[in-house]
N, C-alpha and C positions, 0 to 999 in steps of 0.2 A: 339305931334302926334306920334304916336306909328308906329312902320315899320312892315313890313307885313315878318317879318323871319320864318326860321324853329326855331331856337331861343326861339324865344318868344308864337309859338303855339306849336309847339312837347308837353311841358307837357301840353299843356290846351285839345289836341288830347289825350295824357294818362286817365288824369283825364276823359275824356268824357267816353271812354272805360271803364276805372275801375267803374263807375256807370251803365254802360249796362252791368255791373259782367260780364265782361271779364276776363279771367283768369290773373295771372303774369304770367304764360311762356305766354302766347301771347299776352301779351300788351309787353315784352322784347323784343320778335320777331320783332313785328310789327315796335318797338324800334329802333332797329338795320336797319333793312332795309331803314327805314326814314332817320339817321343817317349818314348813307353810299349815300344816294342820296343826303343829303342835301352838304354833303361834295365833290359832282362826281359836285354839281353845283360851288359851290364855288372855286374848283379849276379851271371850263373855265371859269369862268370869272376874275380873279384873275392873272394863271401864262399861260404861254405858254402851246400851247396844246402839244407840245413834251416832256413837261415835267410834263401832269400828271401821267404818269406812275410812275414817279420816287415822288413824293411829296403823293402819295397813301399808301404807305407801314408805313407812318408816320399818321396811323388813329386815333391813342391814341390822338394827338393833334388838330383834325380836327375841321373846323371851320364850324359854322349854321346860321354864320349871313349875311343871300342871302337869296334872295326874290322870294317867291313861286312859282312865278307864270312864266310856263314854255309852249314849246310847246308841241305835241306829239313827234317830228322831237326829240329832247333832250332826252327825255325819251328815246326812241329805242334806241340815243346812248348811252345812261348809259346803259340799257341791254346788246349793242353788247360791251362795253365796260368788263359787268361784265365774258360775255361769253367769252369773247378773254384771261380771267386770267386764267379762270378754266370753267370744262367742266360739267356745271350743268344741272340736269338732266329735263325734261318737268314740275314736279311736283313744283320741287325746283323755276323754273321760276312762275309759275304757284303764289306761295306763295310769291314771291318778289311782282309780278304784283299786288295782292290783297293788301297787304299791302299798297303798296301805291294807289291804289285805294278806298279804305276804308279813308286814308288820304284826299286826296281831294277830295273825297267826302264830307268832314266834312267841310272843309273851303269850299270847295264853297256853300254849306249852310247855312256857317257864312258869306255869302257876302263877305270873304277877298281876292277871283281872279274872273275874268268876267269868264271865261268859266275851263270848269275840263278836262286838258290833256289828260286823261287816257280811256276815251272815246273811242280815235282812235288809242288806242294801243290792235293790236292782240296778242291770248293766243294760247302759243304753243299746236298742239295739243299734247294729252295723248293717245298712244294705250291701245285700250279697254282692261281689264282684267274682263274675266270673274270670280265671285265670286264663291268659293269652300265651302258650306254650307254641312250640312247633313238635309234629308230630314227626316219629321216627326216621320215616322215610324225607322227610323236611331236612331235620337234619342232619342226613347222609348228603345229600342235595346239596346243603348249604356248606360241607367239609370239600366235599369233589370240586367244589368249585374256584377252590383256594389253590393258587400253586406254591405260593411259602409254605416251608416245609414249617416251621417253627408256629407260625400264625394255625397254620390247620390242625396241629398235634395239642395246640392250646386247648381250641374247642372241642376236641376230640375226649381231652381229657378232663374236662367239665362233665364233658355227657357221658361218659365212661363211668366216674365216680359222683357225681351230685354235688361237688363240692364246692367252697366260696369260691370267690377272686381271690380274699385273702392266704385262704388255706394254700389253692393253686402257686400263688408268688411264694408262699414260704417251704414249698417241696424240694428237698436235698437228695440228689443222687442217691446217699446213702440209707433214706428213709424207704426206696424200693425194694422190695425183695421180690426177686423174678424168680425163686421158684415160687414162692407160696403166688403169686399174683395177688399180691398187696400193696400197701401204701400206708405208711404211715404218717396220719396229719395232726395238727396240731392246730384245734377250734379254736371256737369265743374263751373267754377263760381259761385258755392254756389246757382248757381241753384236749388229751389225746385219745385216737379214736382210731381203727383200723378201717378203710376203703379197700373193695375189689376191686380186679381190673380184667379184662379179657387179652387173651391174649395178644390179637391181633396188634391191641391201642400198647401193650409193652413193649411188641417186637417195632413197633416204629420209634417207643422213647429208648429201645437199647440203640436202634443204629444213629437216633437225634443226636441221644449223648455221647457214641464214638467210642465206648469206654469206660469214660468215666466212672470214678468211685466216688465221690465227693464235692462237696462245693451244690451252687443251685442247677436246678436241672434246666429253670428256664431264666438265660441269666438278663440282666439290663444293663446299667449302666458302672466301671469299674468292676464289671465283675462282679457286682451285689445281684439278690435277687430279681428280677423283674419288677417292674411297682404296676399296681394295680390301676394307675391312670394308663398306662401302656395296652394293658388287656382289654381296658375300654373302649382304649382306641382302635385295636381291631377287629373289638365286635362293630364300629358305627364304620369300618372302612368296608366289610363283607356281609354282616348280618344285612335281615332285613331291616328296614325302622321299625322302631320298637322292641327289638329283637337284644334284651342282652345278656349278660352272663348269667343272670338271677336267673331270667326265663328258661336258658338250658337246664339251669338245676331244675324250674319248673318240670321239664321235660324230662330228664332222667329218673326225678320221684311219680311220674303219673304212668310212663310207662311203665316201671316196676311195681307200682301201685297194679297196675290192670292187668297186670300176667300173675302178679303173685295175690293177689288180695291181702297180703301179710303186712300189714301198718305199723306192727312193731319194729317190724324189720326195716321198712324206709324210715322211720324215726331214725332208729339207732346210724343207717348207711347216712342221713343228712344233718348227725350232730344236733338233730334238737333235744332239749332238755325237757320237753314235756311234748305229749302225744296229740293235743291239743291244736298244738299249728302242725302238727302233720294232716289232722285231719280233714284241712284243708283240701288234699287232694281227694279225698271219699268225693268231691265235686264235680272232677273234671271228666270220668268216663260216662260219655254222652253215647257212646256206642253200644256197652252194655243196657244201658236205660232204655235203650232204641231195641236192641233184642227181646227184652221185658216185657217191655211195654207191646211189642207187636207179638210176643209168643201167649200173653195171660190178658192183655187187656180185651173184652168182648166185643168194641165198638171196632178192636182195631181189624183188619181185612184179614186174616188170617184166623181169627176167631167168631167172623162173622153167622159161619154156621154151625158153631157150637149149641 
């Protein structure tokens, strides 16, 4: 009969991940954090609790064969544990927490503990940051004002489809299709995902490309694709400060956000794997909140003599 370790499921939890094309940096992550907990349990049960501090620093050798199934009460103190080393920031917990949450979640799906810890573990909060976008007409602004043809068709096509740097650099002639006005990309884990495109932003990547069937559309060095320090560089030679590739994706999911109200659907157009950080943009339309707020709120001058 087989024991219920970290041991013996850590890689069968890898493996489960690398087929839901998980990335390697975040099956490593995920990795690591599993690792460190499986090790924060083996040493209380194992040596004196005065002395896990001192048997911690020795992780190169740390042991996984301890059995999963824990309470909430443990967890927290492995949190206040990690907190008491180093002064980690909401986020940084934030990403411990999931981690192993996502862990067992998976055994207790596989029937290997009666209930899932993690349950009744609270997430620190995050103070809100508001996103710093450029608004549409911003970024028609900011294209016009480019005379490389290539440099402007870049950002053009950021804000046209939503998409990364990475995706951008790895776009092949042949992955366009000009009549459907699509794009075929290929995400974080080998993700692929279909992007629209307007017509306008094709009819400049058909005369950019001259032709072309094949090979990258936007090329760099040897005739390889573009590299993504390149695209950086033209966003800090033309954007404004602060202004970069990220923020146009900003920009393309909030305007679509604000015309469509349709969340699922910017999900899906920016490759995220959960709805969760799309809903980041439900934040950004300060305009609508502004109509709202001055059509229904009583105090405001328009409802004054309601």
């Amino acid at each position: 009969m087989e024991n219920n370790y970290f041991s013996e499921w850590l890689p069968r939890f890898n493996y489960h991940l690398k087929m839901r094309n998980y990335s390697p940096k975040t099956i490593t992550s995920y990795e690591q954090v599993i690792r460190k907990f499986a090790y924060y349990l083996w040493l209380r049960r194992n040596v004196e609790r005065n002395e896990i501090e001192t048997h911690w620093e020795d992780l190169q050798n740390s042991r996984m064969d301890t059995e999963m199934e824990v309470t909430p009460i443990i967890v927290n103190d492995f949190l206040a544990f990690l907190t008491s080393r180093r002064n980690y920031k909401a986020k940084t917990l934030h990403r411990i927490i999931s981690s192993l949450s996502s862990f067992y979640r998976y055994i207790y799906i596989q029937g290997i503990i009666k209930t899932n810890p993690m349950i009744g573990i609270d997430r620190p909060r995050i103070k809100e940051q508001e996103l710093k976008y450029l608004k549409h007409n911003q970024v028609i602004r900011l294209m016009n004002s480019i005379q490389n043809q290539r440099d402007k068709l870049i950002i053009r096509t950021i804000y046209a489809t939503g998409i990364r740097v990475s995706e951008l650099c790895g776009i092949n002639t042949e992955d366009i299709d000009f009549e459907e006005h699509t794009i075929r990309i290929k995400g974080k884990g080998g993700k692929i995902r279909t992007v629209f495109m307007d017509s306008e932003t094709l009819d400049e990547i058909d005369r950019f490309s001259a032709g072309k069937i094949s090979g990258p559309l936007f090329e760099g060095q040897q005739g390889k694709n573009i590299s993504p320090r390149t695209v950086q560089h033209i966003f800090t030679k033309y954007a404004p400060r602060g202004i970069t590739p990220h923020k146009i994706r900003h920009s393309y999911a909030s305007e679509l956000y604000k015309r469509s109200k349709n969340l699922r659907v910017v999900q899906e157009n920016l490759g995220h794997s959960s709805i969760q950080t799309t809903e980041i943009y439900l934040h950004t339309d300060v305009d609508e909140r502004r109509k709202v707020y001055q059509e229904y709120f009583p105090l405001s001058n328009r409802n004054m003599e309601k």
